[in-house]
N, C-alpha and C positions, 0 to 999 in steps of 0.2 A: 504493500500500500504506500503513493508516495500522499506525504501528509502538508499541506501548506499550514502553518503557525503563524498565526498575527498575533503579536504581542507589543505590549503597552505598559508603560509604571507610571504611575503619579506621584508629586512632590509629597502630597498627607500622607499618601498608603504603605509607601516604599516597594520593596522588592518580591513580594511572595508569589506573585504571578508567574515569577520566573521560575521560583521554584517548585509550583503549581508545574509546570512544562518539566522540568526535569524530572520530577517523579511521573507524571504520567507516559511520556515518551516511550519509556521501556515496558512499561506497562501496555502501552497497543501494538509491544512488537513488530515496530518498523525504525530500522535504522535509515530509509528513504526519507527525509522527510529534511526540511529548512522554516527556520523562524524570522520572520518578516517584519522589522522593527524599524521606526521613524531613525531615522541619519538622524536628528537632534537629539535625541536618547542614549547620549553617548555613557550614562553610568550603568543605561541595561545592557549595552552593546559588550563593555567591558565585562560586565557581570558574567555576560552568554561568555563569551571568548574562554575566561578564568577558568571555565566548566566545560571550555571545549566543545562547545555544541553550536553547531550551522547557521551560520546567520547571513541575512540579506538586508542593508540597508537601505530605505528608499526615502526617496524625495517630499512626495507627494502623492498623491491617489494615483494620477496617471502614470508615474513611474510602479506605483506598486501592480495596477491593473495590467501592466505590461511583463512585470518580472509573474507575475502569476499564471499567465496565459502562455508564457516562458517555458513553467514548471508545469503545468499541467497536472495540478493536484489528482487523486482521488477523493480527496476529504479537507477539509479546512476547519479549523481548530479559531474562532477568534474570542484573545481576553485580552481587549485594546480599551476597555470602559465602553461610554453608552456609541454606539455607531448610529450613521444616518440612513433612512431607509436608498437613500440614491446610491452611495456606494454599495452597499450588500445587495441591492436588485443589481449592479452590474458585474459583481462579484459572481451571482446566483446564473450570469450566462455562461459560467464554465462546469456547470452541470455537474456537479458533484456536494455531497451532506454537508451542512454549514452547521456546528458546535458552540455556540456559544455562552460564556462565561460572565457572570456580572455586566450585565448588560440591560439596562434600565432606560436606553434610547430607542428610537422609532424601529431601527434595523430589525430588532431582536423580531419582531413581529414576523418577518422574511425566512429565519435560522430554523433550522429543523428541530433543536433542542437547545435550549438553553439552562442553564446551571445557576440559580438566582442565590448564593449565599449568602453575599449583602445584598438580603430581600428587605423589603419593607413589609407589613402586614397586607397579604395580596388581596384586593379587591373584586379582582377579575379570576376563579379560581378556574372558569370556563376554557385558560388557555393552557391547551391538554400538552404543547411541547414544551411548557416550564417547568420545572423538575425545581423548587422554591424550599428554600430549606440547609440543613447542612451538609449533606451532600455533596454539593461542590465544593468544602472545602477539604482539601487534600493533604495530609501533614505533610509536611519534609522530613521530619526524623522520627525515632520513638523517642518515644516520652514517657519519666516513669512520673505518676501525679508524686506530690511532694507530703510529707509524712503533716499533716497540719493539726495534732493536737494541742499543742502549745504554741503561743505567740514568744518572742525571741524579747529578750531584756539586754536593750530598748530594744525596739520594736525594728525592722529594718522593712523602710519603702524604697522601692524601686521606679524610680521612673523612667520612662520609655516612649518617646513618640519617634515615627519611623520617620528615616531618610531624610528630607530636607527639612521636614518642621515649620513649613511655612508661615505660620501664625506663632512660632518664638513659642509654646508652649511649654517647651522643656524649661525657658527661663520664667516664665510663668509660676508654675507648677511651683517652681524652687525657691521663687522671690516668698510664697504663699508659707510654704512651707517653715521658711528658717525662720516664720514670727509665731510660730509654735513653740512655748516655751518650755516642751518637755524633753524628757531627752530620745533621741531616735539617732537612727543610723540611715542616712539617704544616701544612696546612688544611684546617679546621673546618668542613664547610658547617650552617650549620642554616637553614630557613627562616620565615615568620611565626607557621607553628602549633604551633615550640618551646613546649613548655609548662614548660618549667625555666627559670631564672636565667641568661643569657646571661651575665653578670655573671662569675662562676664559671670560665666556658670563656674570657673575657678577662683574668681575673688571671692564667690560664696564660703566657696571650702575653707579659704583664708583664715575664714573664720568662727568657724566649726572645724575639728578632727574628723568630729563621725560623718561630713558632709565627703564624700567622694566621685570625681569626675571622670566615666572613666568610658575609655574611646574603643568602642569595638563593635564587629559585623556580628558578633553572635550571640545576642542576649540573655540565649535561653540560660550559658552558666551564670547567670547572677539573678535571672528572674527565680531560679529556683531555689535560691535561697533567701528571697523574700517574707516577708507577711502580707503587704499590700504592694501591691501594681495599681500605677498610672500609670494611664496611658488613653489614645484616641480610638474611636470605633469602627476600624474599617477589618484588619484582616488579624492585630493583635490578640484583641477579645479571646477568637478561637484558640491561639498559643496561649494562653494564660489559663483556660478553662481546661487544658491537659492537664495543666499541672494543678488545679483546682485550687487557687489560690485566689482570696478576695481582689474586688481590682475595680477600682473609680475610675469613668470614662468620662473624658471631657473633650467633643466631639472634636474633630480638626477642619471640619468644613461641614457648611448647610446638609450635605446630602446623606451625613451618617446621623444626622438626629434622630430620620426617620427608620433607622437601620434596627426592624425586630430582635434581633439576637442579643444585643449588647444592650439592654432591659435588666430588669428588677428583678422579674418572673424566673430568669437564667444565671442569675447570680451576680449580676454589676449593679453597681449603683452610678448609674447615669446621671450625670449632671448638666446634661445641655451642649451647647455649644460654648468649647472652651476659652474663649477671646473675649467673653462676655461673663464669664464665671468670678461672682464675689471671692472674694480673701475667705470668709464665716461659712460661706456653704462649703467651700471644699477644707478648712478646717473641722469644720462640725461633722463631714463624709469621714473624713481620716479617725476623728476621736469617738465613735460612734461603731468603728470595727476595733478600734484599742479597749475600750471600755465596755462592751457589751458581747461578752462573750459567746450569746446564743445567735445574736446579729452576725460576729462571724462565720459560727458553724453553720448558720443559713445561708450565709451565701455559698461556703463550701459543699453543704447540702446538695443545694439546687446543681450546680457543676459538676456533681461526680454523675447526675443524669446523663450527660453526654459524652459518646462513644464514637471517633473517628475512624478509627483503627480499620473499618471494612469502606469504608468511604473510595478508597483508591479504586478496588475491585468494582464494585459498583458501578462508579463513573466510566470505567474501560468498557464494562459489560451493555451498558445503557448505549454508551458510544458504538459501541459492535453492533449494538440491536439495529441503530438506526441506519447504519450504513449498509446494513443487507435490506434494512425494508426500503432503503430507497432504491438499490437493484431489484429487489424484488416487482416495486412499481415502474421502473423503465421495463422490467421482459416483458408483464402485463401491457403496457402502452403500446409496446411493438409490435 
């Protein structure tokens, strides 16, 4: 099967999409296949390269609608965010199953299935190829949940907003935090594609010991030794509720406010949108899982309900299904 991949990352979301692609890949058993990403994208491009895996740069729609027609897919794979119905009808004249992933624009209507993770609560449950739920989210590693009967003295939060951080969140978060005058252990994660003053989140530490800034791609070893996770609601929520550890969301952009998962009901205590977020509410979020001990174990509660672990198989299988029924429907047509 040769497989065309459109892929996309956003400055809130950061990188998982990518990693969404590396584990499914092997998973539909074709090493035929290339991932099709904007030339301006140049941290997903590296990210692809690091990992070794096929990439096509393109310009623009007409440079992509040309490398496409190039390759001559069997199937197409797109998790580029929400698409326009114009491009995926012209997409759709190279006759082959269109896949898509977190896609909440007009296209998705066009795609044969789509995989809504960051769903919103669905309105419309009549549309039979959205597959809404967790499902589409795919881990990247295993994860063992983290042993949570006891809170850590002090307490140690983690905060974590992905890749570029556009709304300064991380400094947010930590201005909020250091006028808590109890004692706590805070670490900073930011990674390379911080695009603010790291500078900044280090004179904090200046002045705190327990405050630490600390610069890395792979969070999961410090989220797991957390009590509470910060962080934003788009792809983290899911990593955090592995390890079933409380965790206050304060959104990173308008379009995760309305995002179902990262809710009350599954274990977060969602705060809004984080750029508008009082100093008192997300003080009173923080001391509210320190001080109330059955408030914690409810949220950890509600998180050990969710099981990703078959998700990968599923998503291949669903994927396979639909790529025979739409050969199935072209013999029928002929």
């Amino acid at each position: 099967m040769k497989l065309a991949y459109l892929l996309n990352t956003f400055p809130h979301r950061g990188l998982y999409p990518a990693d969404r692609a590396n584990a499914l890949l092997p998973a539909l058993k074709t090493s035929d296949y290339i991932i099709f990403v904007p030339s301006t994208n140049t941290s997903l491009l590296n990210y692809l390269e690091k990992r070794h895996m096929k990439t096509c740069a393109f310009n623009n729609n007409a440079h992509l609608l040309e490398e496409l027609k190039s390759f001559n897919p069997d199937c197409m794979i797109h998790d580029s965010g929400n698409s326009e119905k114009d491009l995926i009808r012209r997409i759709k004249s190279l006759n082959c199953p269109l896949i898509h992933f977190d896609d909440h624009g007009d296209g998705g209507t066009l795609a044969d299935l789509v995989f809504q993770a960051l769903y919103e609560n669905p309105k419309d449950l009549s549309k039979e190829h959205f597959v809404y739920g967790l499902t589409g989210y795919i881990p990247s590693q295993t994860i063992l949940p983290k042993n949570n009967n006891t809170t850590q003295d002090p307490p140690h939060i983690v905060v974590a907003f992905p890749h570029e951080d556009p709304e300064n969140l991380t400094y947010r978060t930590l201005r909020h935090l250091v006028q808590l005058h109890i004692p706590l252990q805070i670490s900073v994660l930011v990674d390379e594609h911080y695009k603010h003053d790291i500078l900044d989140l280090k004179r904090f530490a200046l002045t705190r010991k327990s405050i630490k800034i600390i610069s890395t791609s792979e969070p999961t070893t410090i989220i797991t030794t957390s009590d509470i996770v910060i962080t934003s609601g788009s792809y983290m929520p899911f990593l955090v509720a592995q390890f079933q550890i409380p965790c206050i969301i304060l959104c990173a952009h308008e379009e995760e406010v309305n995002y179902a998962f990262p809710q009350e009901g599954h274990g977060f205590a969602n705060l809004g949108l984080g750029r508008k977020i009082k100093q008192s509410y997300l003080q009173n979020a923080v001391m509210e899982i320190i001080l109330h001990d059955n408030r914690r174990k409810a949220y950890i509660h509600k998180q050990k309900n969710f099981d990703f672990t078959a998700n990968l198989v599923e998503v291949a299988e669903l994927i396979e299904q639909t790529i025979a029924n739409k050969k199935a429907e072209e013999e029928i047509a002929r």
